[in-house]
C-alpha positions in Angstrom: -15.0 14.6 -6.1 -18.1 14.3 -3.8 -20.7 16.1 -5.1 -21.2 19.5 -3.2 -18.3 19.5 -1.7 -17.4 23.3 -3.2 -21.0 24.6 -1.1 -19.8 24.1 2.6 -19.5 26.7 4.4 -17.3 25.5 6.9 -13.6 25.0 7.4 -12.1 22.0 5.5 -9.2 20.2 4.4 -7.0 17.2 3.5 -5.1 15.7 5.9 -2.0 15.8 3.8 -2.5 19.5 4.0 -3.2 19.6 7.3 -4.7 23.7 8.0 -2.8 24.4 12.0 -4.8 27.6 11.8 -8.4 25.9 12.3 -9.0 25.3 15.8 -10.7 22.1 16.4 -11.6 22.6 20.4 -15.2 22.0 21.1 -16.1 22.2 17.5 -18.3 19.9 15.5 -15.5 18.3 13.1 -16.3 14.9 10.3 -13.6 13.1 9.1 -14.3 11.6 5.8 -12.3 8.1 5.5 -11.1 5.3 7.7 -7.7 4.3 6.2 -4.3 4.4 7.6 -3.9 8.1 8.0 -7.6 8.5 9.9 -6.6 5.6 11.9 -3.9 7.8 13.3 -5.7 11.1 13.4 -9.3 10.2 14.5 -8.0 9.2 18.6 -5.7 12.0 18.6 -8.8 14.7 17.7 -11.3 13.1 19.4 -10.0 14.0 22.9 -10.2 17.7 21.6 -13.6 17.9 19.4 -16.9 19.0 20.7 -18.4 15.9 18.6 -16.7 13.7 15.8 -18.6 12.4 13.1 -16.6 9.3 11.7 -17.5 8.5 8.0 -16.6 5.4 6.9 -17.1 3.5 3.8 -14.8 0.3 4.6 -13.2 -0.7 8.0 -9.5 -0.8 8.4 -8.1 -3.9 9.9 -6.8 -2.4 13.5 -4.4 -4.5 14.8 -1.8 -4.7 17.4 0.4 -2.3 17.5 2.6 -3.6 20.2 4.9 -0.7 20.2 8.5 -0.5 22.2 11.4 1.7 22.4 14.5 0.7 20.9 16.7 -0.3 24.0 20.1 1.7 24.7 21.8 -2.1 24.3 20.2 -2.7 20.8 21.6 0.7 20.2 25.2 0.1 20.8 25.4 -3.4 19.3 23.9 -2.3 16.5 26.9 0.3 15.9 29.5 -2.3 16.1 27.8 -4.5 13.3 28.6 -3.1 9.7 25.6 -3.2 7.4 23.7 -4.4 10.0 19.9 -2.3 8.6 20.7 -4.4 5.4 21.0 -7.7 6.6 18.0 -6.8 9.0 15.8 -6.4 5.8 17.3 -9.2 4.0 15.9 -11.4 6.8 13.1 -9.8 7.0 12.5 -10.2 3.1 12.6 -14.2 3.8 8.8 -13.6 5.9 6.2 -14.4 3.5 3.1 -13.9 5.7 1.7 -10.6 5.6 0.9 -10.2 9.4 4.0 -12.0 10.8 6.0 -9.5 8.6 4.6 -6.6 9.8 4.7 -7.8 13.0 7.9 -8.3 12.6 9.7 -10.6 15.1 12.4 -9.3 17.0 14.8 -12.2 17.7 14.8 -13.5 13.9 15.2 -9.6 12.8 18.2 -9.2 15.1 19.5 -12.3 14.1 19.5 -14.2 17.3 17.7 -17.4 15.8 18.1 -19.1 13.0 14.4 -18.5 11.5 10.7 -16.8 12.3 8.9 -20.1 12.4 9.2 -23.9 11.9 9.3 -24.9 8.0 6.9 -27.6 6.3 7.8 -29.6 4.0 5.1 -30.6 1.3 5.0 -34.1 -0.4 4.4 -32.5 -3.6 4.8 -28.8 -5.1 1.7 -27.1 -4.3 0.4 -25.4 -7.4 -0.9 -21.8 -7.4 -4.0 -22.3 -6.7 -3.7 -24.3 -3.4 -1.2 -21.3 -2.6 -3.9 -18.9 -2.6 -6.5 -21.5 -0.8 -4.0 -21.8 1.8 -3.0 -18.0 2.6 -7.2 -17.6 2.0 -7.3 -20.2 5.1 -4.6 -18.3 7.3 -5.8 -14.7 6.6 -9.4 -16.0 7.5 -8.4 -17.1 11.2 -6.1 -13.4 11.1 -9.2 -11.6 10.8 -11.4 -13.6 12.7 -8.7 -12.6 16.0 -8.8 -9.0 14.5 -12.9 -9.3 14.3 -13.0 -10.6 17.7 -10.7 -7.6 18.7 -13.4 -5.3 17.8 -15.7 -7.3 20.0 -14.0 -7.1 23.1 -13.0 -3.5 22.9 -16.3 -1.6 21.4 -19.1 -1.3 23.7 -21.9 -0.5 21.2 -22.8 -3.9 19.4 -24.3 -1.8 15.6 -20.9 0.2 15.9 -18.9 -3.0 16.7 -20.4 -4.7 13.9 -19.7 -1.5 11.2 -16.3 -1.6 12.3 -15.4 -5.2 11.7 -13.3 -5.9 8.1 -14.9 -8.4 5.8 -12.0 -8.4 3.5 -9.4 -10.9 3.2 -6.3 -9.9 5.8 -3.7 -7.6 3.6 -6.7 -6.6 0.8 -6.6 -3.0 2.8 -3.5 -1.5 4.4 -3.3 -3.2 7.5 -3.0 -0.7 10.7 -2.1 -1.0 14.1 -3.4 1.0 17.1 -4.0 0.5 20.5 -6.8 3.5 20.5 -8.4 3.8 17.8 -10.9 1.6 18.2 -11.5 2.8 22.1 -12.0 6.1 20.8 -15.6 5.0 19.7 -16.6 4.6 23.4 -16.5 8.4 23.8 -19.6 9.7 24.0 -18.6 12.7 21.2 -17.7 10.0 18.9 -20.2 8.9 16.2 -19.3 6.4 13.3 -22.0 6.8 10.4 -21.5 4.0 8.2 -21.9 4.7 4.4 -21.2 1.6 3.0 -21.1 0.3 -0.2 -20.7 4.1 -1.4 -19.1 6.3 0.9 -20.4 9.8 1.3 -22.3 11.1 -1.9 -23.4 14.5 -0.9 -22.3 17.5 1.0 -23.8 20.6 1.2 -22.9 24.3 2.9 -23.8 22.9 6.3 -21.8 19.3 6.6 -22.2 16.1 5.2 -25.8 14.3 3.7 -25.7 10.4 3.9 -29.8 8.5 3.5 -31.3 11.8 3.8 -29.8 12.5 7.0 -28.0 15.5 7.5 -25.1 16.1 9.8 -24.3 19.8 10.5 -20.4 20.2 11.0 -18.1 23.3 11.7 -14.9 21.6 10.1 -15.0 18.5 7.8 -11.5 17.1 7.3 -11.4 14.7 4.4 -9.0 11.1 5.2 -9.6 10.2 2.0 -6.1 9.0 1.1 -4.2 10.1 -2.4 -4.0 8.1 -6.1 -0.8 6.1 -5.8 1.1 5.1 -9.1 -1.0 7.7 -11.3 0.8 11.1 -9.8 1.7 13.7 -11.7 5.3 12.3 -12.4 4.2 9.9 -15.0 2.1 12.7 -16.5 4.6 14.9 -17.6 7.4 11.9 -18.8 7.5 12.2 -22.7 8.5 9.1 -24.8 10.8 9.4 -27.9 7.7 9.7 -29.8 6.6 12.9 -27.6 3.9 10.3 -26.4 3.7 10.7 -22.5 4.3 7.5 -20.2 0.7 7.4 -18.7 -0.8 8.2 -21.9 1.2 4.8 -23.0 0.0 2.8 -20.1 -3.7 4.1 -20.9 -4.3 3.2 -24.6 -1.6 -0.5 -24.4 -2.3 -1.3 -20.8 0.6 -1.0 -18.5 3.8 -2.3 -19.8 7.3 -2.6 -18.7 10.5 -4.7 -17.8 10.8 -5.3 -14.7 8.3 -2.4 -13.4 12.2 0.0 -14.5 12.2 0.1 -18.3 9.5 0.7 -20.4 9.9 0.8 -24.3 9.8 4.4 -26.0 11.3 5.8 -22.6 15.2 5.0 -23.0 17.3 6.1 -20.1 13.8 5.8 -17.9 14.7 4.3 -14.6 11.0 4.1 -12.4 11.6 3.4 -9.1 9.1 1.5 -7.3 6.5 1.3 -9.9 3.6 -0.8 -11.1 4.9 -3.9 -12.3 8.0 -3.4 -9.9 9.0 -6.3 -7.8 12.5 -7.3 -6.1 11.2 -6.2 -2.5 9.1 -7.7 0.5 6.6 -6.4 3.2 9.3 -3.7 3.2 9.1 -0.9 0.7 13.0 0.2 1.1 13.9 -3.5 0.4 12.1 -2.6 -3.1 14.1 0.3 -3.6 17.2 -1.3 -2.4 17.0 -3.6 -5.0 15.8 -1.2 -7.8 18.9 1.2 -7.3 21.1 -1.9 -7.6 19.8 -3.2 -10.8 19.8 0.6 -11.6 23.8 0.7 -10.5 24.7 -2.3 -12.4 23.3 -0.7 -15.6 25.1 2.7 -15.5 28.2 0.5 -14.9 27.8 -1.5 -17.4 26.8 1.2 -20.6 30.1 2.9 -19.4 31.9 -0.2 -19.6 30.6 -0.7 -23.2 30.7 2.9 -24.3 26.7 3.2 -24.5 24.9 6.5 -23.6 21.2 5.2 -24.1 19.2 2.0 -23.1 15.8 0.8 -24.2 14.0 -2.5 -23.9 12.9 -4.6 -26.8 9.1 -4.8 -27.5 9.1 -8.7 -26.9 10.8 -8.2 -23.4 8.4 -5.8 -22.6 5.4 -7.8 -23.5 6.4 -11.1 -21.7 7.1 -9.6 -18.8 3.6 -7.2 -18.9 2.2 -10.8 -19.4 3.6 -12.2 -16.4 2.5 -9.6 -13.9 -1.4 -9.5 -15.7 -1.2 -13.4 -14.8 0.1 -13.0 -11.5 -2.4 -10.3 -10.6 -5.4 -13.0 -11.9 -4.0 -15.6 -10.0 -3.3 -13.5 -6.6 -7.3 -12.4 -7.0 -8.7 -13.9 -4.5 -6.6 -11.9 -2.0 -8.0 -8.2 -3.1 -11.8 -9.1 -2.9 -12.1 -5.5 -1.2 -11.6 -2.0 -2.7 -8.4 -0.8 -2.0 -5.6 1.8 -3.4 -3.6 -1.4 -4.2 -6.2 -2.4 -6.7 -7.3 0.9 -8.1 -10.4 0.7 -5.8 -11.2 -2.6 -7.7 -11.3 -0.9 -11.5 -7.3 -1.5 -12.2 -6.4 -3.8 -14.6 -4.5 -7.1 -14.2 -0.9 -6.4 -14.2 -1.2 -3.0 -13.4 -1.3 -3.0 -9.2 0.3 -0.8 -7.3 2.2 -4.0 -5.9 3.0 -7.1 -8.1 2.2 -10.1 -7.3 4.7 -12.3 -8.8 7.4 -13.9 -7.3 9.5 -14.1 -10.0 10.9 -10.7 -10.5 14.4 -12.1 -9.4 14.4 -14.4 -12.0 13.8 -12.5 -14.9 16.4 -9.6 -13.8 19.3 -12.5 -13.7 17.8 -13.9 -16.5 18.2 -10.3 -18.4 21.6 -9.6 -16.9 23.1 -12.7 -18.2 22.0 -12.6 -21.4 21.6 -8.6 -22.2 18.8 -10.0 -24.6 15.9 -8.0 -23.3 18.0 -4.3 -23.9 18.4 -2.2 -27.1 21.8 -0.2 -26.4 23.0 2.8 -28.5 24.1 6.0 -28.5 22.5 9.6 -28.1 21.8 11.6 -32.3 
């Protein structure tokens, strides 16, 4: 909460609950945030506002977008090719570079060359921490092009400057627009930059930020949502009536493969902390979760089981794994962000893990049906 909030006397809102009743022509609207859904909303009202006051606490990257219709030909070869949206993600799950993936390249994702870029070959394995120099070294000249983007674009050098990311590339959900960051040539445009702390006080008449007040008739707040602490793991009770995120808050949070998690038998999370499988592409993720999910249904019936748990040892190795990937990866989220919790999360408790060997232990566990504590409902 931002404190005040509950005195102005305004209209306000969420944009995930968006009021179509307030009419925004010729008013004086704020917007509280600069992430990916402001990105998007911010052009769009700013050719209907009287004056927009932009608070931002941390610049977005704004990329690209490089936007295209899908053609009529893609179209119809893509409904004579079976299965052709899954081998589309599988290649796209091969990309390792944040950008490239998002970016996305056409002729690899259709399948018309053989790969998205020209391999190296190292002399020797490089160890983790030459990993993370290197990917350090490439986001570094990403953002420096984005930086430079801001340059060329903005007119006003101070906003320019407030509006260029400091953050390794991929810290921050990366965006991509092709006006957002024209938008702040309008003259009704104003970014006030509230950085390291983002807006602190509101009162009945709009927003307060270094004693200076900004009077608004409608202050929408972009201030995005908490991600992996809904209210779904809140009301999952354990076999011990203990609920999941009361588990996760007094052990730290632990699981098998980001799906079981002990004291929560028949439990499948999809898509949760600790969950890997996936790439850039958050359905390849859940692809690969309702598999492993599948194969486990089919394989209780098959054995006459009606419950599944994890063993404690199972669940702490792999909890391990995913706290030393997330120290390791470090370097990369030097920037507050949902992904880390806004920099107070644990290691091993991201929103995304940051291993790479998620595949590994799921074989690993299939083969062996060590990790799994089968039985049968009292």
């Amino acid at each position: 909460r931002i404190d005040g909030m509950e005195k102005f006397a305004g209209e306000s809102f969420h944009t995930s609950r968006w009021n179509y009743d307030v009419d925004l022509a010729g008013k004086r609207v704020g917007i509280i945030g600069t992430g990916a859904t402001a990105v998007q909303v911010i052009p769009e009202i700013a050719k209907a506002v009287g004056e927009l006051y932009v608070f931002q606490r941390t610049p977005s990257t704004i990329d690209v977008r490089d936007q295209r219709h899908t053609t009529d030909e893609e179209i119809e070869k893509w409904k004579s090719e079976p299965g052709w949206a899954r081998s589309r993600r599988a290649r796209f799950a091969r990309i390792s570079e944040g950008r490239t993936a998002i970016k996305g390249n056409d002729a690899y994702l259709a399948g018309e060359v053989e790969d998205y870029k020209e391999r190296k070959e190292h002399a020797t394995r490089l160890s983790m921490e030459e990993l993370v120099a290197k990917q350090l070294d490439t986001n570094f000249r990403i953002m420096e092009q984005i930086r430079a983007r801001v340059d060329a674009i903005v007119d006003d050098p101070a906003t320019a400057e407030a509006l260029k990311p400091y953050y390794p590339y991929g810290c921050k959900r990366p965006t991509f627009h092709d006006e957002f960051l024209p938008t702040f040539n309008r003259p009704n445009v104003h970014l006030v930059d509230t950085a390291p702390t983002g807006v602190t006080e509101i009162n009945e008449r709009g927003v307060v930020h270094n004693g200076v007040e900004y009077p608004l008739d409608v202050l929408i707040y972009a201030t995005g949502f908490q991600w992996m602490a809904t209210s779904t793991f809140n009301m999952v009770v354990g076999r011990d009536g203990v609920g999941l995120s009361d588990k996760w808050q007094s052990e730290g949070t632990k699981t098998f493969l980001g799906i079981h998690s002990k004291g929560f038998p028949n439990l499948f999370i999809m898509t949760g902390p600790q969950g890997g499988g996936g790439s850039f592409n958050f359905t390849d993720a859940i692809d690969a979760h309702s598999d492993y999910a599948a194969w486990m249904i089919d394989l209780m019936q098959e054995r006459g089981e009606s419950v599944v748990d994890v063993t404690a040892d199972a669940e702490e190795r792999y909890a391990e794994h995913c706290r030393n990937a997330d120290v390791a990866t470090a370097p990369l989220r030097d920037c507050l962000s949902y992904y880390n919790g806004h920099g107070d999360a644990e290691p091993g408790s991201l929103a995304y893990y940051g291993g790479g060997r998620w595949h590994k232990f799921r074989i690993a566990a299939q083969d062996t049906l060590e990790p799994y504590v089968f039985g049968s409902v009292d």
